[in-house]
N, C-alpha and C positions, 0 to 999 in steps of 0.2 A: 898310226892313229891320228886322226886329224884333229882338230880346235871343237870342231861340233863334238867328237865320242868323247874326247878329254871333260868337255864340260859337263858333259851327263854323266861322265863318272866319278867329277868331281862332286855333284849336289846330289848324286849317293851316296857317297864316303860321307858328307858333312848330315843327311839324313840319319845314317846309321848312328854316326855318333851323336846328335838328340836323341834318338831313340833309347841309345845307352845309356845317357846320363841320366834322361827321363825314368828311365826302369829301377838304377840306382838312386834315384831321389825316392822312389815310390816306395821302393824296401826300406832305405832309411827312414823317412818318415813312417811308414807303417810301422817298426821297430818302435819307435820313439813317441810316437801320437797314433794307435790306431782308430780308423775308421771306425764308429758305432756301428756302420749298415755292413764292415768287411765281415768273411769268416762266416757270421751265424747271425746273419741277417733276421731269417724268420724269426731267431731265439731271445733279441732283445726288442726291451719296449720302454715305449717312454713313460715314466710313470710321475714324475712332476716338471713344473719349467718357473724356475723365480725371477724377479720383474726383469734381472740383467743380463738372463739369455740362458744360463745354466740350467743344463736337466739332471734329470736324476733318472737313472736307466736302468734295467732289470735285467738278469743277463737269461738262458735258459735252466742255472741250477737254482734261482730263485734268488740269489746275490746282487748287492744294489751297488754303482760304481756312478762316477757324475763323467758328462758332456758336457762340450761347447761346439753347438752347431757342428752334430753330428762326430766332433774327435774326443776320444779321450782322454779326460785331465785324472778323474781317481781310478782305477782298477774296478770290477767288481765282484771285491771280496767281502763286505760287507752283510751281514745279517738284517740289518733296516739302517738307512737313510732319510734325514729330515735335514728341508731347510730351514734356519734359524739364526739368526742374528747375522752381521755382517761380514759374509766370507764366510758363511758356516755351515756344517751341518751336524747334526747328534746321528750319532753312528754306532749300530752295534754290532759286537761281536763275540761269539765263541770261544771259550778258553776253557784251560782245567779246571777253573772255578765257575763253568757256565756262561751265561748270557752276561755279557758287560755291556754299561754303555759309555759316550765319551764323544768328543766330538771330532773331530778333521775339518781342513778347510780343502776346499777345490782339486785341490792340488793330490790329497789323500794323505798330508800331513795330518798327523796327532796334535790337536791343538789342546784337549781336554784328555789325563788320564782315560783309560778303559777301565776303572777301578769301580763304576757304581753300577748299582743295578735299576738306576730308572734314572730318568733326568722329564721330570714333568714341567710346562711351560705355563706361568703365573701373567694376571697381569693386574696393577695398580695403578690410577690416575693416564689411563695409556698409555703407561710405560711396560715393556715385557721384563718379565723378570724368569729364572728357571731355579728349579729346586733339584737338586740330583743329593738322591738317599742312598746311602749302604744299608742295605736289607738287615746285616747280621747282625748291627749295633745299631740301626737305628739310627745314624749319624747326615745329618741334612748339609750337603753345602749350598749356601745361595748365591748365585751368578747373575748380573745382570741383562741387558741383552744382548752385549757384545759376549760375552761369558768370561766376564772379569769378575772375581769374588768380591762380594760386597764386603764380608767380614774374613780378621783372619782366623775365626775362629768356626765350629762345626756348631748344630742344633739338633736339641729332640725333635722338636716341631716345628713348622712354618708356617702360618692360616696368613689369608689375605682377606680383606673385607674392606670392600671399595676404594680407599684411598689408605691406606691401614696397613702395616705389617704387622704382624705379633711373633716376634721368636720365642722359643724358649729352652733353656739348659739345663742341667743337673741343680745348677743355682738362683734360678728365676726368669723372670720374663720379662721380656722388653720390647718396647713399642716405638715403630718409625712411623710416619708419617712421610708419601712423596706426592711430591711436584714438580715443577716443569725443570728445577732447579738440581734437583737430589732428592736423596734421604735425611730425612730431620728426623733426630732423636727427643721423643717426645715423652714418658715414659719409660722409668725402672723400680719394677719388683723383685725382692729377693728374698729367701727366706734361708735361712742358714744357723747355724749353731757357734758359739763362743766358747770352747771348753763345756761342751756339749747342754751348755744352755741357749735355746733357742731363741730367734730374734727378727723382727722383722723390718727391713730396709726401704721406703720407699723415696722416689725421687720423681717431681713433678718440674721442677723448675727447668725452664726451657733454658735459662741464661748458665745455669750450671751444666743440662745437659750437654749442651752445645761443642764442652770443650773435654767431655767425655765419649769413651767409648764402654761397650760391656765387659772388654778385657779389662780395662781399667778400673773399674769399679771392683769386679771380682779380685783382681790381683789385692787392692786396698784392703778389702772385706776379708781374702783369706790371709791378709800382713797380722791384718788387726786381731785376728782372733787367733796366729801365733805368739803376738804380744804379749797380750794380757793372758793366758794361758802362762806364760811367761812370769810375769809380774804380780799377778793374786797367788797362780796355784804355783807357783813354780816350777814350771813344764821347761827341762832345759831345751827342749829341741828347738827351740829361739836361736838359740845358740850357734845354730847351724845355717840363719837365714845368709845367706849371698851378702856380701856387703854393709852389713852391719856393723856399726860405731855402740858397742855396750854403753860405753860412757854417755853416749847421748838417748840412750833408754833405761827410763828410771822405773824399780820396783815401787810395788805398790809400800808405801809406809817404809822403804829403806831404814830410814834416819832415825827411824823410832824403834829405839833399843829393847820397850818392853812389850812390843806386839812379839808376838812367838810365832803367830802362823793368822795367814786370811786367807778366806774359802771362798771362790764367786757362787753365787745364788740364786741369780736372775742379771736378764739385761733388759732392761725398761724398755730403753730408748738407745738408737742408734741413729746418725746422720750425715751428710758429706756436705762441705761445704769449701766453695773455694773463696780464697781469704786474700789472692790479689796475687804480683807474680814478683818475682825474682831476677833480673836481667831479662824480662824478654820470658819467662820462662814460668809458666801457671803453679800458684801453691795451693795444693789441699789438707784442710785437717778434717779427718773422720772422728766424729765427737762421742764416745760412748757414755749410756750413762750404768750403771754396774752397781750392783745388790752384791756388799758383800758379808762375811760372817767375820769377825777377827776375836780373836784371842789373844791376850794381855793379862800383865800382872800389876795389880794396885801398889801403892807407895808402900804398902807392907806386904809386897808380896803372895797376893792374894790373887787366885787365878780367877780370872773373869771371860768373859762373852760381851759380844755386842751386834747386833746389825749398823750397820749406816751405808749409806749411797756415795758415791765416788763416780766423780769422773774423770775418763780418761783421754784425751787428745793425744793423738797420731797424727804424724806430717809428713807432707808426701809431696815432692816437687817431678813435675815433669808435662811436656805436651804431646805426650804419644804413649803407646804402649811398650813402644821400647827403649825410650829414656823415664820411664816411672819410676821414682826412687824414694822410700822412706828416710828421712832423714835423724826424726828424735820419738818422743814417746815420753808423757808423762800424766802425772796425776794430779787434781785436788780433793778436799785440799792434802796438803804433802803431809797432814799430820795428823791423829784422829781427835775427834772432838770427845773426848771423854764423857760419859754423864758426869754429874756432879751428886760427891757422896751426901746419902741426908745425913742431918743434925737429928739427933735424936734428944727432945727435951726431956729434962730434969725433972 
């Protein structure tokens, strides 16, 4: 074999094997990233493209899965596909309990549970915000446009109206306000019961909401009215609150040995107010003012009756919803104001 055949058999040998390696990149890759247009060319379609290249493709059983110029990054297994927030899509699917939605990012990671059954897209102040409901309860969670929770907590309802949120729960309604900034807490309503007399809560001040949240308030509003359920009617399940110091919650008229029993009867007025901080650390007292009935025996022993009005101050230190702590709990005044018996003239 001379130098000329040797050559040309060499730059076939070295042909063959680019062609092999080539073939084995093609499987690998095809394995690992397939072609949008391989396979079932005619069967997919492009059905959206958001501004950074990503599409969203439709396969031929009607399943939505994402590209990137033409390879795929999700599968499509998917029942609907939307783009939405950053790296996002709201994505549904199929399960034993029906149609779910939830989101995935690019990739065909689960970024959002599959647990709701809608996820509708809001907007305020042009900022995007999304609402995703559980059908069965009625239970709202709010996301904003990345789909981070706004609150930690769930909603009856969500209205939006121009620059405006309105929530509302089992316990009232609350109102945000956004801008270019955030959510400002602008607004709380609440309406709730004290030892099943009713009362109502509201809160305007911007400088107190500021350093509130709705969990927080609620938590205060249902401390307070295990309190004094506590301390008029003598409701022991007080008794049972987490962390409680007895000694530092005083019954109503303790000290006054000839009260036999007091009955709550109305609650006028209720309030929250924050009263300055601790280390660093916010104190609130919720101020109720309380109608109540007691019952007493006169210096001879004479069983009597009386209304009078009492208030009662609850204290509560804490800057979050998870270091909120009542701390004391008491009365004025600490002792009752007796009528005074008439003289009867001669």
């Amino acid at each position: 074999m001379n130098n000329r055949t040797k050559l040309i058999v060499s730059l076939l040998f070295i042909v063959l094997i680019i062609l092999a390696v080539a073939i084995t990149r093609f499987y690998l890759n095809g394995d690992n990233n397939p072609d949008i247009n391989g396979g079932n060319a005619d069967s997919e379609k492009i059905i959206a493209v958001n501004e950074q290249g990503f599409s969203i493709f439709s396969d031929a059983n009607g399943l939505y899965g994402v590209s990137e110029s033409g390879r795929i990054l999700a599968a499509s297994e998917w029942n609907s596909l939307e783009f939405a927030g950053e790296n996002v899509c709201i994505a549904s699917k199929k399960t034993s309990d029906g149609l779910k939605y939830g989101c995935i990012d690019f990739d065909g990671n689960i970024t959002v549970p599959l647990i709701y059954s809608g996820i509708e897209k809001k907007i305020a102040a042009e900022k995007d915000f999304y609402c995703a409901s559980v059908k069965d309860d009625s239970n709202i969670v709010l996301y904003d446009g990345n789909f981070v929770p706004c609150f930690s907590n769930v909603w009856n309802s969500c209205t939006f109206s121009g620059n405006e949120i309105r929530l509302v729960d089992e316990s009232g309604s609350y109102s945000y306000e956004v801008s270019e900034s955030g959510l400002f807490f602008r607004s709380a309503n609440l309406l709730g019961e004290i030892a099943d007399k009713p009362y109502e809560l509201n809160i305007y001040s911007r400088v107190l909401l500021s350093k509130l949240t709705p969990v927080m308030i609620e938590k205060m509003v249902r401390f307070t009215d295990s309190y004094i359920s506590y301390a008029v009617n003598d409701d022991n399940a007080f008794m049972n609150e987490p962390g409680v110091d007895l000694w530092q919650f005083k019954k109503l008229f303790q000290n006054s040995k000839e009260v036999s029993r007091t009955e709550l009867e109305a609650i006028p007025e209720i309030h929250i107010y924050n009263v300055g901080s601790e280390d660093g650390i916010s104190v609130f007292d919720v101020s109720v003012s309380a109608d109540v009935k007691i019952s007493y025996a006169t210096e001879e022993d004479v069983p009597q009756t009386m209304d009078t009005t009492v208030k009662a101050a609850v204290r509560f230190r804490g800057n979050y919803e998870t270091d909120l702590e009542a701390v004391s709990g008491s009365f004025e005044p600490q002792s009752p104001e007796y009528p005074q018996e008439e003289t009867i003239a001669e």
